[in-house]
FIDREN-291470 format. One record per residue: x, y, z of N, C-alpha, C in turn; residue in three letters. Coordinates in steps of 0.02 Angstrom, whole numbers, padded with zeros to 5 digits, always signed. Layout:
! residues N
XYZXYZXYZALA/...
END
This chain:
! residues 351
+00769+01182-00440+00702+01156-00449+00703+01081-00461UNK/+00747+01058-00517+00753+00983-00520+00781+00933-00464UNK/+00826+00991-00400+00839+00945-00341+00784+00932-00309UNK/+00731+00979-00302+00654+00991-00257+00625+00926-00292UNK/+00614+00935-00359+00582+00864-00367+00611+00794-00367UNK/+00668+00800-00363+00704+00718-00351+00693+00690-00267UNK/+00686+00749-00218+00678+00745-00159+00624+00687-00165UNK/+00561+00706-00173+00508+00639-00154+00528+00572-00166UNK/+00538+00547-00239+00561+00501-00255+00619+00459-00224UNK/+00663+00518-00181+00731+00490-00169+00722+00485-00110UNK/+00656+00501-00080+00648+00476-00009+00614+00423+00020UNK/+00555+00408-00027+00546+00362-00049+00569+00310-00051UNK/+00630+00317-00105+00677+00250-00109+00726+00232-00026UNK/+00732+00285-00015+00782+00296+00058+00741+00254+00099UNK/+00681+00277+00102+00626+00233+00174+00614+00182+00157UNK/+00605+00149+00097+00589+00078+00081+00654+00035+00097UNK/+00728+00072+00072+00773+00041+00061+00791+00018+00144UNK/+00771+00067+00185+00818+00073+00264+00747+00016+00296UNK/+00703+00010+00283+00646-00035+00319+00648-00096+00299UNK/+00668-00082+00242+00686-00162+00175+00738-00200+00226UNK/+00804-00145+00243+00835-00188+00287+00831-00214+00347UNK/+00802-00160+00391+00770-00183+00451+00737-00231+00445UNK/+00703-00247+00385+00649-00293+00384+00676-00355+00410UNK/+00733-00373+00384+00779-00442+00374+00800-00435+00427UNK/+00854-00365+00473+00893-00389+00535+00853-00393+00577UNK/+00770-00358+00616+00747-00353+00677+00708-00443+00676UNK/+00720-00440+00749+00697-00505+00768+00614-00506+00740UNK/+00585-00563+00723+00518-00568+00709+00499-00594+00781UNK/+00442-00557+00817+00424-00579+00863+00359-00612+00832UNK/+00337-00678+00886+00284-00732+00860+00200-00685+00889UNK/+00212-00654+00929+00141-00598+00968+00171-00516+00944UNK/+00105-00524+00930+00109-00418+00939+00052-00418+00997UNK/+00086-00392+01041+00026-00362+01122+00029-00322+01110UNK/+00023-00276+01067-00027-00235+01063-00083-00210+01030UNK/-00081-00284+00968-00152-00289+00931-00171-00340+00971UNK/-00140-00370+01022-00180-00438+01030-00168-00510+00984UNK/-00119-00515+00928-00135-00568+00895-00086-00606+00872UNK/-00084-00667+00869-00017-00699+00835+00012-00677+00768UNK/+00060-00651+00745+00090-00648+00709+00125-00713+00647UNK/+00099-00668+00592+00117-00728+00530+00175-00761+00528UNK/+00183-00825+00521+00246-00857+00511+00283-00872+00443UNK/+00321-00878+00469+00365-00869+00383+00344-00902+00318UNK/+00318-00888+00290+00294-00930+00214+00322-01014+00196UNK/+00279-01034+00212+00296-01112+00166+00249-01139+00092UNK/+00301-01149+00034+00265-01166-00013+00239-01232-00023UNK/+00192-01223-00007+00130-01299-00008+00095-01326-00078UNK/+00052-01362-00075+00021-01367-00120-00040-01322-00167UNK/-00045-01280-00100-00126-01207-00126-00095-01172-00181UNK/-00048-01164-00201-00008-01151-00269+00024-01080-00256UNK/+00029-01036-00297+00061-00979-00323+00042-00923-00276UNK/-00031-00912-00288-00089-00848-00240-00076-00868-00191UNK/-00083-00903-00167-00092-00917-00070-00034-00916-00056UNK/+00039-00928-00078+00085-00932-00067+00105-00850-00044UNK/+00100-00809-00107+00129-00736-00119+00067-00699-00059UNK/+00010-00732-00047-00041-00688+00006-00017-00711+00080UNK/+00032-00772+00090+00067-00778+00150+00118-00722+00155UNK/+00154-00722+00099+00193-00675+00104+00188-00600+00117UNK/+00143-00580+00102+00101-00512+00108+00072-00512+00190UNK/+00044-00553+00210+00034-00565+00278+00123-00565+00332UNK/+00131-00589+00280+00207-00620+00339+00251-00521+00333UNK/+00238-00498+00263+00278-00434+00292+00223-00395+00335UNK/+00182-00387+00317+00124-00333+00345+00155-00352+00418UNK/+00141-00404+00468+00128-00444+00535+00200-00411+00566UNK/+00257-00388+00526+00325-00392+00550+00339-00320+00517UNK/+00313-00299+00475+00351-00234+00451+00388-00178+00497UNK/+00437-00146+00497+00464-00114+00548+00417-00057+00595UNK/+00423-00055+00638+00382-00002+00682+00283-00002+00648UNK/+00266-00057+00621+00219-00029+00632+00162-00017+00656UNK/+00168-00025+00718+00122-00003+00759+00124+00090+00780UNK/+00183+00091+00753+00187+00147+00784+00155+00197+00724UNK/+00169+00161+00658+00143+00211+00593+00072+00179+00581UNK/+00043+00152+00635-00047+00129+00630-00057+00212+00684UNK/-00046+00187+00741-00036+00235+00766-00033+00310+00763UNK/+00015+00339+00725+00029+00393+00696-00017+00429+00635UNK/-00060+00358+00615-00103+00365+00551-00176+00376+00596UNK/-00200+00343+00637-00241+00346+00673-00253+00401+00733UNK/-00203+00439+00741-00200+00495+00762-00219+00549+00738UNK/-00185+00577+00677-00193+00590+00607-00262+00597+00586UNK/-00283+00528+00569-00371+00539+00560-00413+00551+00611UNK/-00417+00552+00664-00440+00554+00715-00455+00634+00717UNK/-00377+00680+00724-00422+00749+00718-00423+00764+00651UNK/-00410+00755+00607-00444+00791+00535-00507+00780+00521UNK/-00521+00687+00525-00556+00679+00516-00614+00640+00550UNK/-00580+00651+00618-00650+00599+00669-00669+00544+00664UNK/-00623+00518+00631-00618+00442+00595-00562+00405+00610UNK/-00584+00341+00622-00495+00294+00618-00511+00219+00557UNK/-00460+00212+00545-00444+00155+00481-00426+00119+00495UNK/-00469+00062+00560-00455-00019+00581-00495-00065+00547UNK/-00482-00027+00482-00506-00089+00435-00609-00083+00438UNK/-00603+00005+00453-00680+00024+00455-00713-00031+00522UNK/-00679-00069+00581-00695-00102+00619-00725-00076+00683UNK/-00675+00012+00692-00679+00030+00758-00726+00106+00730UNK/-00755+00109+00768-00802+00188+00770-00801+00224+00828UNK/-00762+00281+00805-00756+00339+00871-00815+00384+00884UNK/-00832+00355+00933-00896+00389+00969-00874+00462+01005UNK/-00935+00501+01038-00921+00546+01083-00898+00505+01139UNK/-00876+00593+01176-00836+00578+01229-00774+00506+01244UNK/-00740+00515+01176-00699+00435+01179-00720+00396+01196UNK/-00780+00361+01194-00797+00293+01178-00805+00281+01109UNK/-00773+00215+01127-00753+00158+01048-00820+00129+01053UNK/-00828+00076+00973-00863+00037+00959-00824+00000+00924UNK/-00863-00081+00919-00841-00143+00881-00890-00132+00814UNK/-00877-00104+00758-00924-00128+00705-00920-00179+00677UNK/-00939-00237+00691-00924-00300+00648-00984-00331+00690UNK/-00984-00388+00662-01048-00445+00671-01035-00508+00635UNK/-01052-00566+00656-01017-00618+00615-01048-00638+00540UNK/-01101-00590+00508-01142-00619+00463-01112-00550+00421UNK/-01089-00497+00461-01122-00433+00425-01047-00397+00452UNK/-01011-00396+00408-00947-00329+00435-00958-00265+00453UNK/-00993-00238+00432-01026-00176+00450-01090-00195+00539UNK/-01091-00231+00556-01110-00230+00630-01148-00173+00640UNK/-01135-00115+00639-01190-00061+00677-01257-00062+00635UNK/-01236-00080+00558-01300-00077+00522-01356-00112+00563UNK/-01353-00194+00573-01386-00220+00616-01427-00186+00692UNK/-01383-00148+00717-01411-00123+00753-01450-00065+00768UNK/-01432-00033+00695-01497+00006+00676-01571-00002+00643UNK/-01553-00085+00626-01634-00126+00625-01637-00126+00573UNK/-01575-00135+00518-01552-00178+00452-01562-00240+00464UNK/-01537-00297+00404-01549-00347+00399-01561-00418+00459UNK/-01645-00386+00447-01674-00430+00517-01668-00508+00484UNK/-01676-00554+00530-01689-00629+00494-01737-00618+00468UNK/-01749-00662+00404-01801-00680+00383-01824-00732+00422UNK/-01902-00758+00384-01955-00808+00438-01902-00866+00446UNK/-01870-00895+00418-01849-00971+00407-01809-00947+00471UNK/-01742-00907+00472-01718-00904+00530-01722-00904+00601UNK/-01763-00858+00587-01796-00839+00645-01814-00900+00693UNK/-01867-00933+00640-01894-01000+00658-01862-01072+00682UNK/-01789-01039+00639-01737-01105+00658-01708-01093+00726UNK/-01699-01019+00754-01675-01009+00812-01716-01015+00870UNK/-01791-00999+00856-01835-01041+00904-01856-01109+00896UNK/-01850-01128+00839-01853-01235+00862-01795-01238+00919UNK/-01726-01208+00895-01673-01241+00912-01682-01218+01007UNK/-01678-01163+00998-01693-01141+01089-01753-01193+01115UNK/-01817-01211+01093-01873-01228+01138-01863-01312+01114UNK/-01799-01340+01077-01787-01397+01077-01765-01403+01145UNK/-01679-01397+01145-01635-01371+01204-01692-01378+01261UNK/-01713-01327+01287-01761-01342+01332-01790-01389+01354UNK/-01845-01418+01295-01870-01465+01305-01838-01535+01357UNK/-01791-01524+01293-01737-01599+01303-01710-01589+01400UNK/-01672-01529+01402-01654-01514+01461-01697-01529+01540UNK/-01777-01514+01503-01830-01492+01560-01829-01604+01590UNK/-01848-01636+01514-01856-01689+01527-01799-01718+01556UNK/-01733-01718+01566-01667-01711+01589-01639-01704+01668UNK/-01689-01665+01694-01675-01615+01747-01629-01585+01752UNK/-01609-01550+01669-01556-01486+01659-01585-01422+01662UNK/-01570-01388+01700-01602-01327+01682-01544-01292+01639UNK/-01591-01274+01577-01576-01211+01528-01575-01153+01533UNK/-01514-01109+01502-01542-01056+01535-01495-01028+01436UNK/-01517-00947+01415-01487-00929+01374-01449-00855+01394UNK/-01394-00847+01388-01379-00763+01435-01346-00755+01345UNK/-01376-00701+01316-01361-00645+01250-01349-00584+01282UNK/-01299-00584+01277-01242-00511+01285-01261-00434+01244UNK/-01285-00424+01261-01331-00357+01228-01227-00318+01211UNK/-01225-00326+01115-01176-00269+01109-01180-00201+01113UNK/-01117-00153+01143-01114-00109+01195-01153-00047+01162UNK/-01166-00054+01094-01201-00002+01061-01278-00011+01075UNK/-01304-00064+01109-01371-00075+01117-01387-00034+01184UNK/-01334-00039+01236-01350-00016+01292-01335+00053+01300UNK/-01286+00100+01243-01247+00161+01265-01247+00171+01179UNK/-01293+00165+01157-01316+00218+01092-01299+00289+01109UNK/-01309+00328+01137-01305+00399+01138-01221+00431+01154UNK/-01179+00368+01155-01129+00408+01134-01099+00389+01051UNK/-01144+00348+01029-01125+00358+00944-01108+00425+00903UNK/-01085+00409+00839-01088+00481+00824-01173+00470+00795UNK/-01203+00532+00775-01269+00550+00746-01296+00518+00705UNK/-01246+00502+00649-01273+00487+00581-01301+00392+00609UNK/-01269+00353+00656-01290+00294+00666-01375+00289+00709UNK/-01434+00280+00693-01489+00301+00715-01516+00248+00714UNK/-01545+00195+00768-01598+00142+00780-01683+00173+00752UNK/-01690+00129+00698-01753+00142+00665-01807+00089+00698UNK/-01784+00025+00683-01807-00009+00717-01815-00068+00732UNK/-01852-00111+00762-01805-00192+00784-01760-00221+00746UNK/-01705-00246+00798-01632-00274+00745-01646-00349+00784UNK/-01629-00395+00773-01620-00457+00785-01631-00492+00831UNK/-01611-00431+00889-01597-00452+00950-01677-00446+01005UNK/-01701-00391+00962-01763-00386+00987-01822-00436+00952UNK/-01802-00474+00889-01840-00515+00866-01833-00604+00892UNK/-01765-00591+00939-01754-00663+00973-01821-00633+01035UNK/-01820-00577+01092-01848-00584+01140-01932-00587+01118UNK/-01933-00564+01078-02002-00543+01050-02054-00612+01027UNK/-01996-00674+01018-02027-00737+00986-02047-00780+01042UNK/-01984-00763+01084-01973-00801+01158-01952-00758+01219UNK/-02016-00744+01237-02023-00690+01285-01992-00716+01374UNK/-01995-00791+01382-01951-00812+01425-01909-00800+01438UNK/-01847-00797+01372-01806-00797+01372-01741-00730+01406UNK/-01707-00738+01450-01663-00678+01500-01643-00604+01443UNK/-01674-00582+01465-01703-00501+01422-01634-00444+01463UNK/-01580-00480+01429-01529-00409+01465-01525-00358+01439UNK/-01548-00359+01386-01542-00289+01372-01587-00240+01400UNK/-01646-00247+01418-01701-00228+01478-01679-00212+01523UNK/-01648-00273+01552-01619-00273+01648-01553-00215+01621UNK/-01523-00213+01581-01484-00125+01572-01485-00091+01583UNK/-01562-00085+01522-01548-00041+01510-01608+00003+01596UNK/-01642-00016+01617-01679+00000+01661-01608+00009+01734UNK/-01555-00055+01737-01517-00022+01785-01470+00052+01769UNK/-01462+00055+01685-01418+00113+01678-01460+00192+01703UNK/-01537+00168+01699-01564+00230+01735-01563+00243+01779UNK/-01552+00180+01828-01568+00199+01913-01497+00233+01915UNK/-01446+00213+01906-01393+00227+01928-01338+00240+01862UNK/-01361+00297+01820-01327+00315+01763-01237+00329+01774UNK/-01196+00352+01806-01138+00345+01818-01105+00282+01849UNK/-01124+00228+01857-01086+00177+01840-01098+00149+01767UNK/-01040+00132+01753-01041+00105+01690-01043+00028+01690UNK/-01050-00009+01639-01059-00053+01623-01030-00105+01579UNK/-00987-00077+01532-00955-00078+01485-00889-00033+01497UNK/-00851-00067+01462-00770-00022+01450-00794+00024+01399UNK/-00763+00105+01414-00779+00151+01339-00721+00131+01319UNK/-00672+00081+01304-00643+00068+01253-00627-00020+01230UNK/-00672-00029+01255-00689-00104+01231-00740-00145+01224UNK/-00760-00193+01190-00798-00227+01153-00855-00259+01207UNK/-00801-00253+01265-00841-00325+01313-00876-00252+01393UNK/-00904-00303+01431-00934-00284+01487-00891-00285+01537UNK/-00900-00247+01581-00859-00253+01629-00898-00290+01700UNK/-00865-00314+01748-00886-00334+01799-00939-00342+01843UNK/-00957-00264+01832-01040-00248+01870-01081-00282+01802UNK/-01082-00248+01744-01107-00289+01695-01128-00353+01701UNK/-01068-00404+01716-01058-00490+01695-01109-00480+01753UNK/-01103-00456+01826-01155-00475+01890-01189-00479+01888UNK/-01235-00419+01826-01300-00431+01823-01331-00486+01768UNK/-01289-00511+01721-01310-00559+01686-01316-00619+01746UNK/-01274-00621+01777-01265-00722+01838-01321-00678+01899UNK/-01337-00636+01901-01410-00631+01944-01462-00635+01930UNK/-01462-00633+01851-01535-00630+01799-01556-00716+01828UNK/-01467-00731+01781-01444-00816+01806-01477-00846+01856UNK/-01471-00823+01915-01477-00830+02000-01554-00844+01993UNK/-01584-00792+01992-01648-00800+01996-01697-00843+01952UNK/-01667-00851+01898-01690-00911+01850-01674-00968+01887UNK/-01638-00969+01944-01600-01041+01964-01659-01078+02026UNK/-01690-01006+02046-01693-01006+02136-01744-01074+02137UNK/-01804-01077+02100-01858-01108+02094-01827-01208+02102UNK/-01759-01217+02074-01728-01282+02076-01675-01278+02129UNK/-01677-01254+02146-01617-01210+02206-01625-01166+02239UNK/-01655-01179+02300-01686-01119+02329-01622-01093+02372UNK/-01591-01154+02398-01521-01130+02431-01484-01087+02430UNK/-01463-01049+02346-01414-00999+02311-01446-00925+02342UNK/-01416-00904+02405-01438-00841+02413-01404-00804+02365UNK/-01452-00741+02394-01428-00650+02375-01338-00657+02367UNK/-01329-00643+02329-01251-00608+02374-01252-00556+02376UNK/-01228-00514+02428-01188-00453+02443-01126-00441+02414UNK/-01113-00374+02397-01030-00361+02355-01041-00282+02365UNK/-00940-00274+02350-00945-00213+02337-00904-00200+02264UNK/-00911-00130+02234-00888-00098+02196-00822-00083+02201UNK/-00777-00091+02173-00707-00056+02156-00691-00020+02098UNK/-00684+00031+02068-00672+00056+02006-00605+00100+02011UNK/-00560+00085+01973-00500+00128+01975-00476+00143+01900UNK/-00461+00189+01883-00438+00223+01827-00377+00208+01822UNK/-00367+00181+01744-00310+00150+01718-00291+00195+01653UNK/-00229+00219+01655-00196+00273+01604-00196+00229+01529UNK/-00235+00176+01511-00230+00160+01446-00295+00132+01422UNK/-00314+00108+01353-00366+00093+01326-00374+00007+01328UNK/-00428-00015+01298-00412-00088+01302-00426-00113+01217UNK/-00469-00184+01196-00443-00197+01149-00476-00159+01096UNK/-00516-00125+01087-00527-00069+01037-00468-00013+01026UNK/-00449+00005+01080-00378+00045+01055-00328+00024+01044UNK/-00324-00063+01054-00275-00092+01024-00266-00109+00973UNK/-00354-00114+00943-00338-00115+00863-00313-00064+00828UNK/-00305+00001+00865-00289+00055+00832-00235+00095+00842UNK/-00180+00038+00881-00118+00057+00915-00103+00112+00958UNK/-00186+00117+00981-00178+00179+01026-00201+00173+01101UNK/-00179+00118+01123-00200+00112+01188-00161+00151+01239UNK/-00123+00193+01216-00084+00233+01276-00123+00303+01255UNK/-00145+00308+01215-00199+00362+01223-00264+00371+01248UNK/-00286+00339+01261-00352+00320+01297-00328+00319+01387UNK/-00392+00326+01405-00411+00302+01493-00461+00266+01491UNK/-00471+00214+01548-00528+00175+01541-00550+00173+01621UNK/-00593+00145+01648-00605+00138+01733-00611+00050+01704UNK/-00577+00037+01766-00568-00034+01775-00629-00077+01840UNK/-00661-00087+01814-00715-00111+01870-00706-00183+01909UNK/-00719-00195+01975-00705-00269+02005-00770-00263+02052UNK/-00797-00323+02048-00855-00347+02106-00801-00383+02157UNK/-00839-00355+02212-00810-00424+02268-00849-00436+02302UNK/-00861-00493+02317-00906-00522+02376-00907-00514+02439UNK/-00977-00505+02495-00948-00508+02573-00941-00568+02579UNK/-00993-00600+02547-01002-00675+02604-01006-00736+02531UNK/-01001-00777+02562-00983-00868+02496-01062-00880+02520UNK/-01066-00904+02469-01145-00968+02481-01128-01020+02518UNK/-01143-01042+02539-01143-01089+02605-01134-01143+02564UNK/-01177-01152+02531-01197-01221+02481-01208-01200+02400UNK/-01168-01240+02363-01152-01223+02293-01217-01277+02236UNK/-01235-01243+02200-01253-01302+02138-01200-01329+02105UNK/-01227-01397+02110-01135-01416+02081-01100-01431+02004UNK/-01141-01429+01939-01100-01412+01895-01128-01360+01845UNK/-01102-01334+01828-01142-01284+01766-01081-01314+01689UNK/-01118-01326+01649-01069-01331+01573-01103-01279+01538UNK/-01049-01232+01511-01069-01169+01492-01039-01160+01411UNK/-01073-01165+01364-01044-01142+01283-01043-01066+01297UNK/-00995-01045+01285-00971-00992+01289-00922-00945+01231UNK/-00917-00881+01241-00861-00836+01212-00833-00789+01268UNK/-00795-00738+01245-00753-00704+01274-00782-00664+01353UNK/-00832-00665+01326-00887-00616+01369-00902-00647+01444UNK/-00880-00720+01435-00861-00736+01501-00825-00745+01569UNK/-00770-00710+01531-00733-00694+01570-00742-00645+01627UNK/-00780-00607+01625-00787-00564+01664-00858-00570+01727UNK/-00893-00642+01701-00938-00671+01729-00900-00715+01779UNK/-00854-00735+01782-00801-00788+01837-00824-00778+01891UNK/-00794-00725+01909-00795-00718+01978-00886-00715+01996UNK/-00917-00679+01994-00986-00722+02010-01005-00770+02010UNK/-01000-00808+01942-01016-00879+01937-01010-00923+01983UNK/-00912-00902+02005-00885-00944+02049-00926-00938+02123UNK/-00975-00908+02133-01013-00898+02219-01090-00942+02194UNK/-01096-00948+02154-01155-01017+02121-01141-01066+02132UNK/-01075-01104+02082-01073-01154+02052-01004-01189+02100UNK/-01024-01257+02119-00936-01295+02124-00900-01305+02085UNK/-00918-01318+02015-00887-01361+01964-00928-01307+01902UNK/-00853-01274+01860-00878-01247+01792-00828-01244+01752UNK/-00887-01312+01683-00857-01335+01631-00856-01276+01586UNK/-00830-01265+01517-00819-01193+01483-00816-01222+01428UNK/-00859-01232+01390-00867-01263+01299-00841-01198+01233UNK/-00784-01204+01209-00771-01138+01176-00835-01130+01115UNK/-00878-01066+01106-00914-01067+01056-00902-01103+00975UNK/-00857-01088+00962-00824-01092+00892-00782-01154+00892UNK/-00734-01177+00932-00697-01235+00949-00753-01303+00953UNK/-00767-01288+01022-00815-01360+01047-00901-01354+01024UNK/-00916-01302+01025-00990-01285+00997-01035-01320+01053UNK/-01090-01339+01024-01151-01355+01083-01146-01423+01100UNK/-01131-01456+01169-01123-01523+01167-01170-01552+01164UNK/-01159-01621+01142-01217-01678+01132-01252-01690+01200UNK/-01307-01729+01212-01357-01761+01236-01325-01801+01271UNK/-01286-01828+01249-01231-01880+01300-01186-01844+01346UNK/-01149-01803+01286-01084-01761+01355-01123-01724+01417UNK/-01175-01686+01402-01221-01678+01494-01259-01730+01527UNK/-01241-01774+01511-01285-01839+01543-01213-01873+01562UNK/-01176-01871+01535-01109-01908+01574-01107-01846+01625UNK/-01071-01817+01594-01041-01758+01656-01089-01706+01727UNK/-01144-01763+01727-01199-01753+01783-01214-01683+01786UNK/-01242-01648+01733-01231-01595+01730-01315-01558+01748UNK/-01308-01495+01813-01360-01471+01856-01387-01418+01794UNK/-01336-01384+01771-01366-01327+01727-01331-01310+01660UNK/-01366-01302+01613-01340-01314+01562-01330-01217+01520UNK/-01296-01180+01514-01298-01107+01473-01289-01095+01429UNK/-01301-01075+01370-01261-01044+01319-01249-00978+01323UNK/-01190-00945+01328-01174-00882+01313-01152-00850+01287UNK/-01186-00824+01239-01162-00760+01173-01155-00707+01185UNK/-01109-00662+01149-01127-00582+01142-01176-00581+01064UNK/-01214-00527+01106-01254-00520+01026-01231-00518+00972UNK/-01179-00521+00934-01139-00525+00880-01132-00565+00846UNK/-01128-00622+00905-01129-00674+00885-01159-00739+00879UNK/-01261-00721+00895-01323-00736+00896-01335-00791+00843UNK/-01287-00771+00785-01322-00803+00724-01296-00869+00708UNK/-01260-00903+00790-01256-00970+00785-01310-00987+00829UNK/-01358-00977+00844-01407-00985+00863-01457-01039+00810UNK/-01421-01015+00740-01466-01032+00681-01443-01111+00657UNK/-01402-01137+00691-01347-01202+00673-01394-01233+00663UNK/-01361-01319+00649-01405-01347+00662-01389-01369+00732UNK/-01426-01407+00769-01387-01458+00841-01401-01525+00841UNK/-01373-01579+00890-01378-01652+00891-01456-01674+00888UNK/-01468-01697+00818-01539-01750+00817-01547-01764+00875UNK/-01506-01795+00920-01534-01823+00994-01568-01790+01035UNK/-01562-01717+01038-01612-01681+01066-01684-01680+01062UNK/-01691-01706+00996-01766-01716+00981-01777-01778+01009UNK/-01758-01815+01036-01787-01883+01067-01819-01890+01112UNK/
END
């Protein structure tokens, strides 16, 4: 009986002791591909003192600890059938039929709350995000920039019904209080959700990732297109076709959860028949991730496209599109990340 209970303890010590060592001999690699993210570097003691020092350190083993992706993995498996749940840091939500969700939002970690028509802006916000849009404009119209705003409707706005139950839209979340102020403004979540009816089996979105896929980005740069035609009548229709092929793994939602070899996803590509004859020639675009998958359209618009990182470069001044002769000016968000909308931007706009 007293060997039975030394067992836990002494295994315990066994697994810490044998990982303790691994810890030190396995190479530290600088990427983990398969969360996606740079990996912590070795602790240097600076001036932030004692705490920040020992919380590098805690980072630096977590980032390197032996195998563990494979014991995120194994844990996320685990909860998954017991409990229909996974533990990415309460980030990822397993929907029906294996589709993922992103719960996060940049104001609000919990993300889906928002989109069940929780914490709407109050008036001041609200108000700051329409000065700031019908500034922009303004400035642009007097300019001869055309403005345009493309908000990335997140994937729970367009494909609610594979949530689980308990997440329920009561009623307007944020996103409906931007179109609702400024009814001009490119309404994709509309143009969606009205194409997911005509033609409900194409998808639109990855069921295991955050972002849109291809047919998706097309229909945002056609919303684009047609906002364009009136200064550009030149930019025809394009014609394209569909490609979709099924890929044996997940994308970055199951990578937060080290389970991208468990998942399938359909991989979507537009292709074009025919080029525009004649291009508008620059677009400068503030942007995030979500554009990536807008490229290849864009590229049958535009000759020349500048790419302002949201968070890095932010909204350029009054000067940088007046140097860089710039035809059309975009901002593009995913709804998540709306609530830099609320910044402030360059006084010069008001001039």
């Amino acid at each position: 009986m007293r060997n039975i209970k030394n067992i836990l303890p002494i295994s315990f010590l066994l697994f810490i002791g044998i990982h303790g060592l691994l810890f030190f001999v396995l190479k530290k690699e600088p990427i983990d591909f398969i969360q996606n993210k740079e990996n912590a570097t070795l602790p240097v003691y600076d001036t932030n003192g004692v705490t920040v020092y020992f919380k590098k350190w805690f980072h630096y083993i977590e980032d390197h600890f032996p195998f563990k992706n494979d014991y995120i993995s194994l844990s996320n498996k685990t909860r998954g059938i017991i409990l229909n749940s996974f533990n990415a840091k309460d980030k990822v939500v397993l929907g029906k039929n294996n589709w993922l969700y992103y719960n996060a939002c940049i104001y609000d970690d919990n993300g889906l709350n928002e989109f069940c028509g929780f914490n709407k802006w109050d008036t001041q916000q609200l108000n700051k995000v329409i000065e700031n849009l019908k500034t922009l404009k303004k400035w642009c119209g007097k300019n001869n920039i055309n403005f345009e705003v493309i908000l990335c409707p997140n994937k729970q706005s367009i494909y609610p019904e594979y949530l689980p139950n308990v997440y329920e839209k009561n009623s307007d979340n944020r996103y409906e209080q931007i179109t609702k102020a400024l009814p001009d403004i490119i309404n994709l979540k509309s143009i969606f959700q009205s194409e997911k009816t005509k033609n409900p089996k194409q998808l639109l979105y990855y069921k295991t990732d955050t972002h849109w896929n291809e047919y998706g980005a097309w229909f945002a740069t056609k919303a684009l297109q047609e906002r364009l035609l009136g200064s550009f009548p030149f930019i025809d229709d394009l014609s394209y076709t569909l490609k979709d092929s099924l890929v044996n793994h997940g994308n970055d939602l199951a990578n937060m959860l080290s389970l991208s070899n468990n998942y399938c996803d359909t991989f979507c590509i537009v292709k074009f028949k025919n080029k525009n004859p004649q291009k508008i020639n620059h677009l400068v675009v503030v942007s995030d991730s979500f554009l990536g998958s807008m490229e290849s359209s864009l590229n049958q618009l535009f000759t020349k496209i500048t790419t302002r990182h949201l968070y890095n470069d932010g909204i350029p001044s009054p000067q940088y599109l007046l140097e860089n002769k710039t035809d059309v000016f975009v901002i593009e968000l995913v709804e998540r990340y709306k609530e830099l909308l609320t910044g402030n931007i360059s006084p010069d706009y008001y001039k």
